[in-house]
C-alpha positions as a Python dict, from the first residue, in 0.01 Angstrom:
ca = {
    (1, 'X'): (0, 0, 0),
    (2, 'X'): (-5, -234, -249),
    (3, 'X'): (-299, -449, -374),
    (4, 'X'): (-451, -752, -224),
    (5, 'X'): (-321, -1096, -424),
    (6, 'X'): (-561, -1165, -704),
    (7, 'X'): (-616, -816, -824),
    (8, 'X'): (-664, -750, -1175),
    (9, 'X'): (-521, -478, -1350),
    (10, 'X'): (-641, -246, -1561),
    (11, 'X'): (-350, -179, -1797),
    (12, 'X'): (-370, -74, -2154),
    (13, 'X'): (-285, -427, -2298),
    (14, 'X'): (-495, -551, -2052),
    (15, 'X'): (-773, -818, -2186),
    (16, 'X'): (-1048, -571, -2071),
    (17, 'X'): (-1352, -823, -2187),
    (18, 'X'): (-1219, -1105, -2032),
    (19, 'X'): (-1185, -895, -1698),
    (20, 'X'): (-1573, -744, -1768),
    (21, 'X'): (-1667, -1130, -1819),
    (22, 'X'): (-1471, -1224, -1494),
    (23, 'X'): (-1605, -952, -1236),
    (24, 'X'): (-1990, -960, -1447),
    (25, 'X'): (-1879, -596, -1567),
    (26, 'X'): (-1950, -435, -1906),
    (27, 'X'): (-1621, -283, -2100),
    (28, 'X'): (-1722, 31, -2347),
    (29, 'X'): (-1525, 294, -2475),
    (30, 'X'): (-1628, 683, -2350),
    (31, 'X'): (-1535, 956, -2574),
    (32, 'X'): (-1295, 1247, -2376),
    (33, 'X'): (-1490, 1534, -2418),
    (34, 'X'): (-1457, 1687, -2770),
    (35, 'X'): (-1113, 1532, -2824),
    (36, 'X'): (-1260, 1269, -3030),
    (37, 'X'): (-1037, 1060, -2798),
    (38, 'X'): (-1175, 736, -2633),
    (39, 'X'): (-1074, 572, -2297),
    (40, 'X'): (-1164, 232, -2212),
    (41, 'X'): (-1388, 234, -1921),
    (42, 'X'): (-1499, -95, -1669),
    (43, 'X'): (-1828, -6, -1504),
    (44, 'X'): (-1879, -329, -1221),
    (45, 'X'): (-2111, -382, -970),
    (46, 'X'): (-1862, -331, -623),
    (47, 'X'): (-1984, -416, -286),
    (48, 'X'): (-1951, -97, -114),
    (49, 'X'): (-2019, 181, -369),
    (50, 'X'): (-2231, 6, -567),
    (51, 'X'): (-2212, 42, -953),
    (52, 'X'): (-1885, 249, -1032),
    (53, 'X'): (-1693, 273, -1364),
    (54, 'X'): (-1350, 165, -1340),
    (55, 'X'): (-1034, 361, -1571),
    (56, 'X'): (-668, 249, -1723),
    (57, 'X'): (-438, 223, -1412),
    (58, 'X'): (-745, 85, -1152),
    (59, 'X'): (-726, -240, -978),
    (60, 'X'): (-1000, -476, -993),
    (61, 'X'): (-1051, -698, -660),
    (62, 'X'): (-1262, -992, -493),
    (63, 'X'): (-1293, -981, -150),
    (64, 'X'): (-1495, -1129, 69),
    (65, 'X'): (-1825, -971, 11),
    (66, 'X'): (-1781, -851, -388),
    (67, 'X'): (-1589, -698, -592),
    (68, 'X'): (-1403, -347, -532),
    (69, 'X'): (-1179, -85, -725),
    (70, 'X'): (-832, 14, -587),
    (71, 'X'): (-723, 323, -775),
    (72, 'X'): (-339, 316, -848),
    (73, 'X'): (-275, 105, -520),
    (74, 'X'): (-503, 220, -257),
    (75, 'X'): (-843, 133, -176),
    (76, 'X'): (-1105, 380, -406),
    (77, 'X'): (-1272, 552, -174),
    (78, 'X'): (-1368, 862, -361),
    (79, 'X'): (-1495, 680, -661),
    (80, 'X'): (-1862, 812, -789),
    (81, 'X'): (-2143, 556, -857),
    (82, 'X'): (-2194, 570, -1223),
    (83, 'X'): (-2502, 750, -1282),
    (84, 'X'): (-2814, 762, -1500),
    (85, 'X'): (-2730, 999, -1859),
    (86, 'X'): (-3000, 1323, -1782),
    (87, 'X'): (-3328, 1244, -1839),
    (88, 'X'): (-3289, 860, -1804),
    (89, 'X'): (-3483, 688, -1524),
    (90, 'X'): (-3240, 502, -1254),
    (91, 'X'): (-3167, 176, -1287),
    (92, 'X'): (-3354, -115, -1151),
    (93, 'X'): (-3232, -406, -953),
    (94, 'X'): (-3440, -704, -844),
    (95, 'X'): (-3264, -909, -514),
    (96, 'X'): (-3290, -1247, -479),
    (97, 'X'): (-3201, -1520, -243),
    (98, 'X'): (-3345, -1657, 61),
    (99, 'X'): (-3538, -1507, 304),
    (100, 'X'): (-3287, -1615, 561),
    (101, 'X'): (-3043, -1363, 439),
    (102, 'X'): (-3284, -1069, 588),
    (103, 'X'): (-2958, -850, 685),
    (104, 'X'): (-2826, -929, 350),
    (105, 'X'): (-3102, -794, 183),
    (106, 'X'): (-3158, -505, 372),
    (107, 'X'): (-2784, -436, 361),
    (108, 'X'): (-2755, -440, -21),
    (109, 'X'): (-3134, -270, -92),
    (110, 'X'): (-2905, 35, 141),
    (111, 'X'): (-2601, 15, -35),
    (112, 'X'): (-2794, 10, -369),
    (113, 'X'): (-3037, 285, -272),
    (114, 'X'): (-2733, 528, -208),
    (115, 'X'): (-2607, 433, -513),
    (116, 'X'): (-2904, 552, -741),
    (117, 'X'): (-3103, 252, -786),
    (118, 'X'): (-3438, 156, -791),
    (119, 'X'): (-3458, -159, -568),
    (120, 'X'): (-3665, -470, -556),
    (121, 'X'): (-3707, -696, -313),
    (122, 'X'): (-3834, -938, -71),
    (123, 'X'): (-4152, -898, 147),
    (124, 'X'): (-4079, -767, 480),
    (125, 'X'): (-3937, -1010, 722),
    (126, 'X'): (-3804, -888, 1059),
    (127, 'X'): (-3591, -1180, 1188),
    (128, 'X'): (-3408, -1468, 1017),
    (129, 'X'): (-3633, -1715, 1254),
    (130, 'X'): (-3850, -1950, 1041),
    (131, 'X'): (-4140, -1905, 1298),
    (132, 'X'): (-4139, -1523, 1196),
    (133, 'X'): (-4110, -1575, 811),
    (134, 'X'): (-4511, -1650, 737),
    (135, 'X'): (-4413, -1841, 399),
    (136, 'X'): (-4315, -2110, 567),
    (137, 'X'): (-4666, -2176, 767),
    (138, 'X'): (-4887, -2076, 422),
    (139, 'X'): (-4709, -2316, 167),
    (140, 'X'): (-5028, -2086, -74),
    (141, 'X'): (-4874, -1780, 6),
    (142, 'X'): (-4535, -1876, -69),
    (143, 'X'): (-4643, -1968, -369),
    (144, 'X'): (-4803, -1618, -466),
    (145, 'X'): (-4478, -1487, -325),
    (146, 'X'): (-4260, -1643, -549),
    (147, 'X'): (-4505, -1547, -826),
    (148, 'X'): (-4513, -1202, -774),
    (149, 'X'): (-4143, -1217, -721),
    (150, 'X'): (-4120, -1319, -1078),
    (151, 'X'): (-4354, -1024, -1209),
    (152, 'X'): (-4039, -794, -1009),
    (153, 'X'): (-3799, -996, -1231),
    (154, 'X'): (-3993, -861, -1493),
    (155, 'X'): (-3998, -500, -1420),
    (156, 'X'): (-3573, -528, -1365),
    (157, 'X'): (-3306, -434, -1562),
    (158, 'X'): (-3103, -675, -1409),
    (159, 'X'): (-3063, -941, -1055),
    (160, 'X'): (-2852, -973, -832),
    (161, 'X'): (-2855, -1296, -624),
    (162, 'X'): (-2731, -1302, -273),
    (163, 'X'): (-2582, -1632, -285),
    (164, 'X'): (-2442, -1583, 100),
    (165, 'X'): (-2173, -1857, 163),
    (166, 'X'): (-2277, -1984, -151),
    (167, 'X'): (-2643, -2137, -71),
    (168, 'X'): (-2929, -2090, -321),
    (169, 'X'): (-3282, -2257, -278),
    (170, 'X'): (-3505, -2392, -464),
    (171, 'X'): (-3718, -2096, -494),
    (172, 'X'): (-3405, -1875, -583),
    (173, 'X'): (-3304, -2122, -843),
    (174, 'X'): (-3672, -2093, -969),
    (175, 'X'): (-3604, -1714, -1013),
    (176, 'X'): (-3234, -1718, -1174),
    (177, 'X'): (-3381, -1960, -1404),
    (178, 'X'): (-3674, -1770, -1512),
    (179, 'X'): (-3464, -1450, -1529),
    (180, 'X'): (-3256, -1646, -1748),
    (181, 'X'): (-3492, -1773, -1964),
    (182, 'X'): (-3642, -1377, -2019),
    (183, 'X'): (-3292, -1252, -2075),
    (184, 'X'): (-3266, -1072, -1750),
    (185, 'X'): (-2864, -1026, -1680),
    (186, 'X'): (-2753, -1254, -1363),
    (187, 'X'): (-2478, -1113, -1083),
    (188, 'X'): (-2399, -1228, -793),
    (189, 'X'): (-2283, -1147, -426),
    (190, 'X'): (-2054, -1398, -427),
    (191, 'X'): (-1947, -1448, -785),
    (192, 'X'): (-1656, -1735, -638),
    (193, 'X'): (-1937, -1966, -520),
    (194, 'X'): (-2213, -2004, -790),
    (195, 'X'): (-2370, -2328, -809),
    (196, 'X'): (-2219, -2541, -1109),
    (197, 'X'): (-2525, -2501, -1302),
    (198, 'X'): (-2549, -2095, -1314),
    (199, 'X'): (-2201, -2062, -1428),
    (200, 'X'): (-2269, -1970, -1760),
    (201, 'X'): (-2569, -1712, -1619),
    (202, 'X'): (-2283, -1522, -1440),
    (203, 'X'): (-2173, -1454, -1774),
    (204, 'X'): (-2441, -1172, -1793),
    (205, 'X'): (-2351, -829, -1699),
    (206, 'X'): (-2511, -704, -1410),
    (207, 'X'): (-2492, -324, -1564),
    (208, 'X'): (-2559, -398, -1945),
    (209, 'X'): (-2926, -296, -2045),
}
């Protein structure tokens, strides 16, 4: 079965960095074994399986909820999260977006979870209905909210923005900004439909440290 249209491949003459830059990936070389060989490797953030490193012959995809890996033609289904080297604490991803994405969040804090990750995210909120969300009746709790929301930034390696059909509030934009500004990298759920003025943010890996 061949590849959905607007797959990228992963060939040797491929521009790997301009793919890494394209999908928010990070392109390094890996040394095969004691060969003293090296093999281009893509590690990307996918929707499904999480953060996965991607090989020479791999497809790289956008579909409608992230990015994915097609090995050789069919869809990767056996592919391994990349994992922490021993001894190295997980990785730790702060969410962000708004609070009316509740199954977004707790979809992606799953999907991350499984994937290794320590995850960071929004208070508890049990329904997407404004009258259940008690920001929006304590405009002073809100704003602790988005403050402490900020110290998460802080203990991140990187974000990840749920930008669902493309909407980011003011608060969110508040957040990218200021993990901008600390040099936090930037990724996004749906990297097609950043707001004009992040479009150099999505630049940043989400998987470089």
């Amino acid at each position: 079965m061949p590849p959905p249209r607007g797959a990228v491949r992963l060939t040797e003459d491929a521009d790997w960095d301009a793919i890494a830059t394209w999908c928010c990936g990070e392109h390094h070389l890996r040394e095969q074994g004691d060969s003293g060989e090296y093999e281009s490797v893509l590690t990307v953030m996918t929707h499904s399986y999480g953060i996965v490193d991607a090989l020479e012959g791999d497809w790289i995809i956008w579909e409608r909820r992230g990015f994915a890996v097609w090995e050789h033609g069919p869809f990767i289904a056996n592919h391994q999260p990349a994992e922490a080297a021993d001894g190295e604490r997980p990785r730790i991803v702060c969410l962000c977006g708004s609070t009316r994405f509740v199954d977004e969040f707790n979809h992606q804090r799953k999907i991350l979870t499984e994937a290794g990750e320590i995850v960071l995210s929004i208070e508890v909120v049990t329904t997407q209905a404004r009258e259940d969300d008690p920001q929006h009746a304590n405009p002073e709790l809100k704003a602790r909210l988005d403050e402490l929301h900020k110290r998460k930034i802080d203990l991140a390696d990187y974000v990840l923005v749920l930008n669902v059909g493309g909407y980011v509030g003011e608060s969110t934009r508040g957040e990218i900004d200021y993990a901008h500004g600390v040099g936090k990298p930037v990724t996004w759920l749906e990297p097609d439909r950043i707001p004009a003025e992040f479009t150099e943010v999505c630049r940043c890996s989400a998987v470089s440290q």
